[in-house]
N, C-alpha and C positions, 0 to 999 in steps of 0.2 A: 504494500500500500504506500503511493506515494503520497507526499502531504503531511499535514497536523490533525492527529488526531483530538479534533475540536471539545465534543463532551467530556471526554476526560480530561484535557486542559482548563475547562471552563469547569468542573469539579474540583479540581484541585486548587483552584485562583478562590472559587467562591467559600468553597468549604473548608478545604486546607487550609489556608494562607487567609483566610476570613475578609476579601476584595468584595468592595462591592462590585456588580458588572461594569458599572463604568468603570472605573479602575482597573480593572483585569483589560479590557479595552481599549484603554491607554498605552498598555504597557508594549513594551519591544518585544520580539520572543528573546534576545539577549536578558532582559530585566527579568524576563520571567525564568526563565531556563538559572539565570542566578538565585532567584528567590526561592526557587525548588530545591537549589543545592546541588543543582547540576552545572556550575559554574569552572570545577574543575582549575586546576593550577597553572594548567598550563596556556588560561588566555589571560595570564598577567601580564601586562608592559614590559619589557626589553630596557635596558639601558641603552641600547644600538635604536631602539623605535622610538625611547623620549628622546636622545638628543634629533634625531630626523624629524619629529615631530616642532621642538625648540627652534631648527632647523627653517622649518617651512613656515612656522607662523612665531616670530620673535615678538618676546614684550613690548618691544620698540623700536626704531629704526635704528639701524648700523650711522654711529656718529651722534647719535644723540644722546650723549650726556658722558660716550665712552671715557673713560679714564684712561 
């Protein structure tokens, strides 16, 4: 079966995790797959992916205020 299995996700948001529908509704399947505890270790941040992330979007411009 390809897909989400929808009632059971919408089970688990409403009953489990005590969402209301809206709420559950909202959410990412990232947000949610974390809030089940299916988040797993290994989609933490890199040191190699913040500095490329630092990288592409800097607190502020190159030159301003550099020391």
């Amino acid at each position: 079966m390809n897909g989400f299995d929808w009632p059971s996700l919408l089970r688990a948001g409403v009953q489990g995790l005590r969402l209301r529908p809206d709420e559950f509704w909202r959410l990412t399947p990232a947000e949610l797959r974390l809030m089940l505890g299916q988040g797993g270790a290994g989609s933490a941040l890199s040191r190699s992916g913040l500095d490329a992330l630092l990288e592409a979007y800097p607190d502020r411009q190159r030159g301003d205020g550099d020391e």
